[in-house]
C-alpha positions as CSV (number, residue, x, y, z in Angstrom):
1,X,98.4,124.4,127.4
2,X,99.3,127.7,125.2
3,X,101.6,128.6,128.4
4,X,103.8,125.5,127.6
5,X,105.5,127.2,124.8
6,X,106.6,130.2,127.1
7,X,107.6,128.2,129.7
8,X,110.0,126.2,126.9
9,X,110.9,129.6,125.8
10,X,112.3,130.9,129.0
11,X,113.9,127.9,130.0
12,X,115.7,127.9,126.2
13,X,116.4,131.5,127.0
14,X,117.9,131.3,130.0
15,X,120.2,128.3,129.4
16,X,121.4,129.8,126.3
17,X,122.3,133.2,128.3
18,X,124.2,131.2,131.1
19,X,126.1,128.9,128.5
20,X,127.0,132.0,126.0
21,X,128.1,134.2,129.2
22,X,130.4,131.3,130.6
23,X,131.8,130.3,127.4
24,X,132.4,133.8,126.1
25,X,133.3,136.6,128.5
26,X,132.5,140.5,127.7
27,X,134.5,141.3,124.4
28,X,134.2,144.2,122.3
29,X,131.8,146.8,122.9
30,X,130.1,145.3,125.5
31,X,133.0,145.9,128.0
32,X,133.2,149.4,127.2
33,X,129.6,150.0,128.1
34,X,129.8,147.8,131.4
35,X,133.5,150.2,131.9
36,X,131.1,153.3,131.3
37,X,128.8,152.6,133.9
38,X,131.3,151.0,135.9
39,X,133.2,154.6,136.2
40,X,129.5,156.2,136.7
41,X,129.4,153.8,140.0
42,X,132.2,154.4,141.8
43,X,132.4,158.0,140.6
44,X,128.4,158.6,141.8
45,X,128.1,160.5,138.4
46,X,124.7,159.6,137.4
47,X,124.1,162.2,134.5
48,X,127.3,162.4,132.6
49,X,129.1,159.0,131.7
50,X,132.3,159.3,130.9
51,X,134.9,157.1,128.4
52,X,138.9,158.2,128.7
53,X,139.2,162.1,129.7
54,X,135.8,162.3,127.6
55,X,132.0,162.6,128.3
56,X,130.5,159.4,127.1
57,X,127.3,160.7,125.2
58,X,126.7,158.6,122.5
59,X,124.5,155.9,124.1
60,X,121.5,157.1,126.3
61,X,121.9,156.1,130.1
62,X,119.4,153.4,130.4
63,X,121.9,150.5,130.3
64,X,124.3,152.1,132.4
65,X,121.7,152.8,135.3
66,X,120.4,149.2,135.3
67,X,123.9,148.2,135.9
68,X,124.7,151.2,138.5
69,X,121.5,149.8,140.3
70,X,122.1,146.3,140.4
71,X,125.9,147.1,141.5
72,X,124.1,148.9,144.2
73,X,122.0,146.1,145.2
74,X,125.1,143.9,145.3
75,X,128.2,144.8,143.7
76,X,129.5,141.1,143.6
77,X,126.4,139.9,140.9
78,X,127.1,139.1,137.5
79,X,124.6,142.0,136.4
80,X,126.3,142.1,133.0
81,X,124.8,138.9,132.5
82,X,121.3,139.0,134.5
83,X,120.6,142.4,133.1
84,X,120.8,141.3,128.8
85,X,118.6,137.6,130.4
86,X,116.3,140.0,131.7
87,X,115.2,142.3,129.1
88,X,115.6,139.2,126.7
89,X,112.7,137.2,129.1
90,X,110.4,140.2,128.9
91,X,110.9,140.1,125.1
92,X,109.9,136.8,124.8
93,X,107.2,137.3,127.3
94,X,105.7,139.9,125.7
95,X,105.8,138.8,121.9
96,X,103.5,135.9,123.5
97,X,101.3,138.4,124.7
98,X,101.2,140.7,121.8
99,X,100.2,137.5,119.4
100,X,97.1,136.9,122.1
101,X,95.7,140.2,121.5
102,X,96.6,140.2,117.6
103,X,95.1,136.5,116.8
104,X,92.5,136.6,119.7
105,X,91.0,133.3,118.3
106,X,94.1,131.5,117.2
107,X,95.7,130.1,120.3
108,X,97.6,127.9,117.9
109,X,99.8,131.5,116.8
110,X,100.3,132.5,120.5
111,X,101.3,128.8,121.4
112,X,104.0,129.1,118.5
113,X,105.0,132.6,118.7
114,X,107.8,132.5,121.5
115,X,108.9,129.5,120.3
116,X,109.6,131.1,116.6
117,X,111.4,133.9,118.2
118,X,113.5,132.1,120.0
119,X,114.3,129.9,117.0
120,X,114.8,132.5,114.7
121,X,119.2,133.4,114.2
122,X,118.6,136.8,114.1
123,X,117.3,137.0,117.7
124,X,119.6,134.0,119.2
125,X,122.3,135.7,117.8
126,X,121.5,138.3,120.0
127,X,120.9,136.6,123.6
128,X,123.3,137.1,126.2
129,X,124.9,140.4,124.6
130,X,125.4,143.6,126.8
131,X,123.8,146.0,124.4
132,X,121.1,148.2,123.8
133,X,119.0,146.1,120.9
134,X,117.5,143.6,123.2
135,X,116.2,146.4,125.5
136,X,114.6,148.6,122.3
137,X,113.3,145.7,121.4
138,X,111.4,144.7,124.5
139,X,110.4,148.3,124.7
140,X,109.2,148.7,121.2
141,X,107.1,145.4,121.1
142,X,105.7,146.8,124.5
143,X,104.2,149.7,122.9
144,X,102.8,147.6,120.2
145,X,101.5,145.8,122.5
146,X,100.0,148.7,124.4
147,X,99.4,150.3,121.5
148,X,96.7,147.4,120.3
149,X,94.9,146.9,123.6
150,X,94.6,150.9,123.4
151,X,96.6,151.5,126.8
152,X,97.1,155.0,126.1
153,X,99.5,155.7,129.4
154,X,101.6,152.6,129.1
155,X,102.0,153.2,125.4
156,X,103.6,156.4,126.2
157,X,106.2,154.8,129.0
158,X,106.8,152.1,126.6
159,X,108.0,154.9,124.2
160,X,109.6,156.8,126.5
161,X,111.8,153.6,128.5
162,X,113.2,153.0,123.9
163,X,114.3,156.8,124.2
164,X,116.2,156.1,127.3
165,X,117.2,152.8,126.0
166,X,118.7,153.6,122.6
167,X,117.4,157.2,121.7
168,X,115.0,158.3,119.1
169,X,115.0,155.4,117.0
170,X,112.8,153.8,118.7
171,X,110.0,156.1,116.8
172,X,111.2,154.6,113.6
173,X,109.5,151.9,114.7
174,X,106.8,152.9,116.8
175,X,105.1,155.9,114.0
176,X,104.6,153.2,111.8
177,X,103.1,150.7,113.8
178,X,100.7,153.5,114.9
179,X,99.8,155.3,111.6
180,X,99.4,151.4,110.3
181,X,96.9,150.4,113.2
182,X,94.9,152.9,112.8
183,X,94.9,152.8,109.0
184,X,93.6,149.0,109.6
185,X,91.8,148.8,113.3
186,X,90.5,152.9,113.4
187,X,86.8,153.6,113.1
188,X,88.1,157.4,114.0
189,X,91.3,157.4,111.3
190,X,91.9,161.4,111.6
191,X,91.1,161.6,115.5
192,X,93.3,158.5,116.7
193,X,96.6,159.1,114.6
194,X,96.5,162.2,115.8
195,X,96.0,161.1,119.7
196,X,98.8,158.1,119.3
197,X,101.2,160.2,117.7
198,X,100.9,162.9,120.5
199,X,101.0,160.0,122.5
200,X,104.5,159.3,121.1
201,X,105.6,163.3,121.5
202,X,104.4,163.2,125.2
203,X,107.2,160.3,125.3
204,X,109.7,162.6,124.8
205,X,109.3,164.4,127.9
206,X,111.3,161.4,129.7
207,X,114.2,162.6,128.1
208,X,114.5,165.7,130.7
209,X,114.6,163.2,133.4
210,X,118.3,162.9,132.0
211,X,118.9,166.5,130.4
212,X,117.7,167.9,132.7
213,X,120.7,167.7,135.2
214,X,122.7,168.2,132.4
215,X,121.0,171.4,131.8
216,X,121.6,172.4,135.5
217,X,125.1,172.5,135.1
218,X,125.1,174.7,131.6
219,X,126.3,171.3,129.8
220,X,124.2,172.4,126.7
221,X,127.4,171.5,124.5
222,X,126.7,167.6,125.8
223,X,123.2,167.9,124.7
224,X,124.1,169.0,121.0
225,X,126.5,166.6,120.1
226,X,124.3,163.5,121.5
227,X,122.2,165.0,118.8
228,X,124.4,166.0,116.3
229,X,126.7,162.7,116.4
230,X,124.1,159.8,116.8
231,X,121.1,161.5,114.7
232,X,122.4,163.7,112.3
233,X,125.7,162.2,111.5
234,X,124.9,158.4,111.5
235,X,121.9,159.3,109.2
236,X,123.8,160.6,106.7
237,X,126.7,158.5,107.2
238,X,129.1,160.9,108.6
239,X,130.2,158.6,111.4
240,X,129.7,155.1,111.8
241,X,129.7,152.2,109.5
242,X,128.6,153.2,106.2
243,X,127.0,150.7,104.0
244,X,124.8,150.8,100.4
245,X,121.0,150.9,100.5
246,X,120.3,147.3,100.0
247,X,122.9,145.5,102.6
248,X,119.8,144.9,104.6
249,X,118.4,142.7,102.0
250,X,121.4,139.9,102.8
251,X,119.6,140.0,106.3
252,X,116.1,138.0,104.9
253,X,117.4,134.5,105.6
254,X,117.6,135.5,109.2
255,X,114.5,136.6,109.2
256,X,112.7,134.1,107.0
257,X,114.6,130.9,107.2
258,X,114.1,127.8,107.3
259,X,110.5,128.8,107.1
260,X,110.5,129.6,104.3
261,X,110.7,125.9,103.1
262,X,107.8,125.2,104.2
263,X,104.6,125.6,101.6
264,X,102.5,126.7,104.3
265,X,104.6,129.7,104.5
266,X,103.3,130.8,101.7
267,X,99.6,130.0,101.8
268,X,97.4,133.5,102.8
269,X,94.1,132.2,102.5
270,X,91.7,133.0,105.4
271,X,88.2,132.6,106.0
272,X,88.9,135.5,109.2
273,X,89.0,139.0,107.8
274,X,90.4,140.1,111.1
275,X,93.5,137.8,110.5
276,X,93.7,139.2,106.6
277,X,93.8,142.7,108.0
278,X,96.2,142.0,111.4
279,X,98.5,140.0,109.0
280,X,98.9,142.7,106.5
281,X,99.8,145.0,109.6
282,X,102.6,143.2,110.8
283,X,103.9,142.9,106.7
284,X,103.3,146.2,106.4
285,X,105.4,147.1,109.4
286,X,108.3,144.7,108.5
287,X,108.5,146.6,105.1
288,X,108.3,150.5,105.8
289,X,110.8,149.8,108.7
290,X,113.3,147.8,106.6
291,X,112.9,150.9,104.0
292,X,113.7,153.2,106.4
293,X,116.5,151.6,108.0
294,X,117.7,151.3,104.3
295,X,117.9,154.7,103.8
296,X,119.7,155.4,107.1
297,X,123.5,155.2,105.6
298,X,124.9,154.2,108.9
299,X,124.2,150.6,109.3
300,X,124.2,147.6,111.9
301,X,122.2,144.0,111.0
302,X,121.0,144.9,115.4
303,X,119.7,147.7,114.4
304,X,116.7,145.5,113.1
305,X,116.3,143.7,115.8
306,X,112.6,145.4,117.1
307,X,111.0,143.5,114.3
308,X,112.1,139.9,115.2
309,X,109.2,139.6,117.8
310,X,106.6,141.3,114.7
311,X,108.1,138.6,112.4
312,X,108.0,135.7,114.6
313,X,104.3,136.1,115.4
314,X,103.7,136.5,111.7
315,X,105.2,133.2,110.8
316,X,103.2,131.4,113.8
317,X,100.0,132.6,112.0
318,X,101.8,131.5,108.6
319,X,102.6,127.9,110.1
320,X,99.7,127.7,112.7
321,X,98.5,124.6,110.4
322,X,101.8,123.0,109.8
323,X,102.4,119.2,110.8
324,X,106.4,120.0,111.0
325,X,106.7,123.5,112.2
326,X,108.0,122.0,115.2
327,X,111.1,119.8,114.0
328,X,112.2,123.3,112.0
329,X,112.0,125.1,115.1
330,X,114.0,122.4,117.0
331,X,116.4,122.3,113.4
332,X,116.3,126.2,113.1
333,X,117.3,126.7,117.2
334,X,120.3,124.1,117.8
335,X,122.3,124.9,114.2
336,X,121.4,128.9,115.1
337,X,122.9,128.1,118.8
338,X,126.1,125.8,117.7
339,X,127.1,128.5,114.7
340,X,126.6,131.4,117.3
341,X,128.5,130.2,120.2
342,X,131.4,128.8,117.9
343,X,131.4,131.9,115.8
344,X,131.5,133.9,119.6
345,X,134.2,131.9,120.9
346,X,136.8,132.6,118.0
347,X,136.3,136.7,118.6
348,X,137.1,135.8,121.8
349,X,140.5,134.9,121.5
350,X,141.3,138.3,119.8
351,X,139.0,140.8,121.7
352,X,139.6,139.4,125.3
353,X,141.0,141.6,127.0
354,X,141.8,139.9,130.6
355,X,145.3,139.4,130.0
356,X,145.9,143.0,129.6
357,X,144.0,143.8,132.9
358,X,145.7,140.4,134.3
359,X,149.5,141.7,133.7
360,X,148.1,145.5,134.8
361,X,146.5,144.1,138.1
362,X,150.0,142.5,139.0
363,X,151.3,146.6,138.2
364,X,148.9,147.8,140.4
365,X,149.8,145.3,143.5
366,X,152.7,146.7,144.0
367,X,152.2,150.4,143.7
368,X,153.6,151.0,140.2
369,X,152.3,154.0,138.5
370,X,150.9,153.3,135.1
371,X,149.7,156.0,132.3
372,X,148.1,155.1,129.2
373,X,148.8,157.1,125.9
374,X,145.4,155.1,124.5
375,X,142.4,155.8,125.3
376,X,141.7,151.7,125.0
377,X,142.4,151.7,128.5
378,X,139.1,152.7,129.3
379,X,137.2,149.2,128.5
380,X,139.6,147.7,130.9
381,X,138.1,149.7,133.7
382,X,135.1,147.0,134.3
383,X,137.1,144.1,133.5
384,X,139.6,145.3,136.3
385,X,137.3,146.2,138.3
386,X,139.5,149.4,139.2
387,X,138.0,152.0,141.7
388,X,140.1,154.6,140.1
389,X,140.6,155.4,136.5
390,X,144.1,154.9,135.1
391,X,145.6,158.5,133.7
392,X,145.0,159.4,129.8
393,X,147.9,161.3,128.6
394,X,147.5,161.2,124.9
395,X,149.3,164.5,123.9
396,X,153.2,164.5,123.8
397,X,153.5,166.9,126.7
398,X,151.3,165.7,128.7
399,X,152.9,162.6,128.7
400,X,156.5,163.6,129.1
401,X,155.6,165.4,132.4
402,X,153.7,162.6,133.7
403,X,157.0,160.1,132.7
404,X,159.4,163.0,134.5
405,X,157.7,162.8,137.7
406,X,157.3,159.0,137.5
407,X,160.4,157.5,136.1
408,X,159.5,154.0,137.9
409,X,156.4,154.1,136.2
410,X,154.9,151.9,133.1
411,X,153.0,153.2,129.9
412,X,150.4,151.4,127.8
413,X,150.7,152.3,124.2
414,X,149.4,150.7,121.5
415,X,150.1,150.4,117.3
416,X,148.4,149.6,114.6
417,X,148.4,146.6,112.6
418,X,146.7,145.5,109.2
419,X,146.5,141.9,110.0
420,X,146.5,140.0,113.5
421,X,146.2,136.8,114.8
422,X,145.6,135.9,118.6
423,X,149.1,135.9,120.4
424,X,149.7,137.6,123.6
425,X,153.1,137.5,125.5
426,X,156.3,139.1,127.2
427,X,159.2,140.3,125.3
428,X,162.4,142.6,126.0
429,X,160.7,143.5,129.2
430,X,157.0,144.7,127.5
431,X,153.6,142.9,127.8
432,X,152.2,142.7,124.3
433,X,148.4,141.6,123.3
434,X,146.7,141.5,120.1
435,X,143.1,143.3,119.9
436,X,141.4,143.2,117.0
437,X,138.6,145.0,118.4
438,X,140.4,148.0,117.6
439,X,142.6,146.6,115.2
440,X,145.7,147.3,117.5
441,X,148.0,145.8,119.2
442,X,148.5,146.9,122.8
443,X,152.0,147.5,124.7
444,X,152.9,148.0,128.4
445,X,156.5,148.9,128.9
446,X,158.5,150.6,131.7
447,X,158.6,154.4,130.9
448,X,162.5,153.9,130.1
449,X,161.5,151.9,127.2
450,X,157.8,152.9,126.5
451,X,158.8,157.0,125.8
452,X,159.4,156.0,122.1
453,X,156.7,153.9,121.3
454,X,154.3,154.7,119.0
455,X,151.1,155.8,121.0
456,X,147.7,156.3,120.2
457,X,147.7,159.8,119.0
């Protein structure tokens, strides 16, 4: 009976997916990380992704080689979809799994654990995304997972699989899930934080599987500015989106509602001193992680995505004796699901960028040359499905030698533009498209009429 509520769970899952990928195409970020690996395919360059005329270091590779695989497999697939349903299955899968082991004798909490994840707006709100937070997700609750059945290998991979996936933030989660189980389940506190935590430094030994090619070819510049740009800098807020220490506190509802309305929610008696302890664990994880991540000065609401399956299986034990828990979850899931896919389907008219690649593809037919002077061109690549890259000439030079040897040729250029609404159409000879993704407006005029725009510089 307990396996009804995965089963519901999956299928929920899985229509959701399929409905959120046919109503809203790849948009924003996700198409430059399907162009990435897109270029890594048809270039065979496994080791170094590149974006523009750049390397593309500042996402680890694991995305890019699921895609490069299943392209492999069969290039005509819609991996950009079955890839995000995948990891977001296991997720779901394994959240049930982790509540069996945690509330051995409440099958009540592992019967209502998927089904409060996948009620819950903060994970809905990610399904169906091509990004790297459903996959550190799936990881991290796989090495809690491993972590409480005392798989000591397995609990290693886990870690190592969130290092490929989205680099060494995966350990802000995983440290304190191990230094808190054995603070509450260790009968050998000094011995087994000691043996889980070089369990989690063993982990990092997967990392050579992808520097150590890099190495090879005396790339060590590659190697320190992964480091140096996506640790250093977006700790201390150098680069990214730079927010105050308490933004994440906005995030609670998502988290917490509409169960909180409920006055189970709120009752902690327990005649088990197992499920006082495993309870106070999962708490205790949700608050030193949202501390740290507070701290962090670069901040994303994704980036606390791990804890959605630790906070779903705490509110099943919460509302394991609630009459209505399910008409909330019903409640909770379709308003999450309308809000999300409406919300989706405006950015799509203002970060699609198919007509772009639409009026290039027409350029391309008929054996135009075409330059860009943005690097924006680069998350067409997928979208286009183009076997080669379109030339970068950014600098001045660069350009005007390109437009002197190809004076029948066309150059996308784009501007910026404070404030933009959705429009996309021909004028004076030039396509034009707005993209708010990047705030910018793109251009694609004949070289006779494109040498004075104002490029991306």
């Amino acid at each position: 009976m307990t396996a009804l509520s995965l089963y519901i769970a999956i299928l929920v899952v899985i229509l959701f997916s399929c409905l959120h990928a046919y109503m809203i195409p790849l948009v924003g970020e996700e198409t430059r990380y399907a162009s990435v690996a897109w270029r890594m395919f048809i270039e065979r360059q496994w080791f170094i992704p590149h974006w523009g005329n750049n390397a593309y270091l500042q996402k680890t590779p694991l995305l890019f080689w699921c895609l490069d695989l299943g392209w492999w497999m069969n290039i005509h697939w819609p991996w950009q979809v079955i890839i995000p349903l995948f990891f977001s299955l296991l997720t779901v899968f394994y959240t049930k799994k982790l509540s069996q082991v945690l509330f051995p004798d409440s099958p009540t909490v592992s019967f209502l654990a998927p089904l409060t994840l996948i009620a819950m707006p903060f994970f809905i709100n990610n399904l169906g995304i091509l990004r790297f937070d459903m996959m550190l997700t799936l990881f991290n609750v796989m090495a809690c997972y491993y972590l409480i059945r005392k798989k000591y290998g397995f609990f290693i991979l886990a870690n190592a699989l969130g290092l490929l996936a989205k680099g060494p933030v995966i350990y802000l989660f995983t440290i304190p899930e191990v230094l808190l189980f054995c603070f509450y389940f260790s009968d050998r506190l000094f011995n087994d934080v000691i043996k889980w935590l070089l369990g989690v430094a063993l982990s990092a030994v997967v990392l050579m599987v992808w520097w150590g090619p890099i190495l090879y070819q005396g790339k060590f510049r590659f190697i320190q500015t992964l480091l140096s740009e996506q640790i250093v800098a977006r700790t201390i807020g150098s680069k990214g989106v730079t927010k105050p220490f308490w933004d994440y506190v906005s995030l609670l509802p998502c988290f917490f509602l509409p169960w909180m309305l409920l006055p189970s929610f709120f009752c902690f008696k327990s005649k088990s001193v197992q499920d006082k302890k495993t309870t106070q664990y999962l708490i205790q994880i949700f608050i030193t992680c949202f501390i740290l991540f507070s701290l962090i000065k670069t901040k994303e609401s994704r980036y606390l995505l791990p804890l959605a399956p630790l906070i779903a299986i705490f509110i099943a034990a919460r509302l394991k004796k609630s009459r209505i828990v399910f008409l909330f979850i019903i409640m909770s899931m379709s308003v999450t699901m309308m809000i999300d896919l409406g919300v989706n389907y405006s950015r799509l008219k203002t970060q699609n960028l198919q007509p772009a690649v639409n009026f290039i593809d027409q350029l391309l037919e008929k054996d135009i040359p075409v330059v860009s002077r943005d690097p924006t061109i680069s998350d067409m690549q997928f979208t286009g499905r183009w076997r080669f890259p379109i030339p970068i000439k950014v600098r001045e030079d660069n350009f005007q030698a390109w437009a002197s040897s190809h004076p029948d040729g066309w150059v996308i250029t784009s501007f910026a533009k404070k404030t933009i609404g959705a429009y996309t159409k021909i004028s004076d000879g030039c396509f034009e498209q707005s993209y708010s993704h990047l705030n910018r407006i793109l251009k694609i005029c004949p070289i006779s009429m494109g040498q004075d725009a104002d490029g991306a510089k």
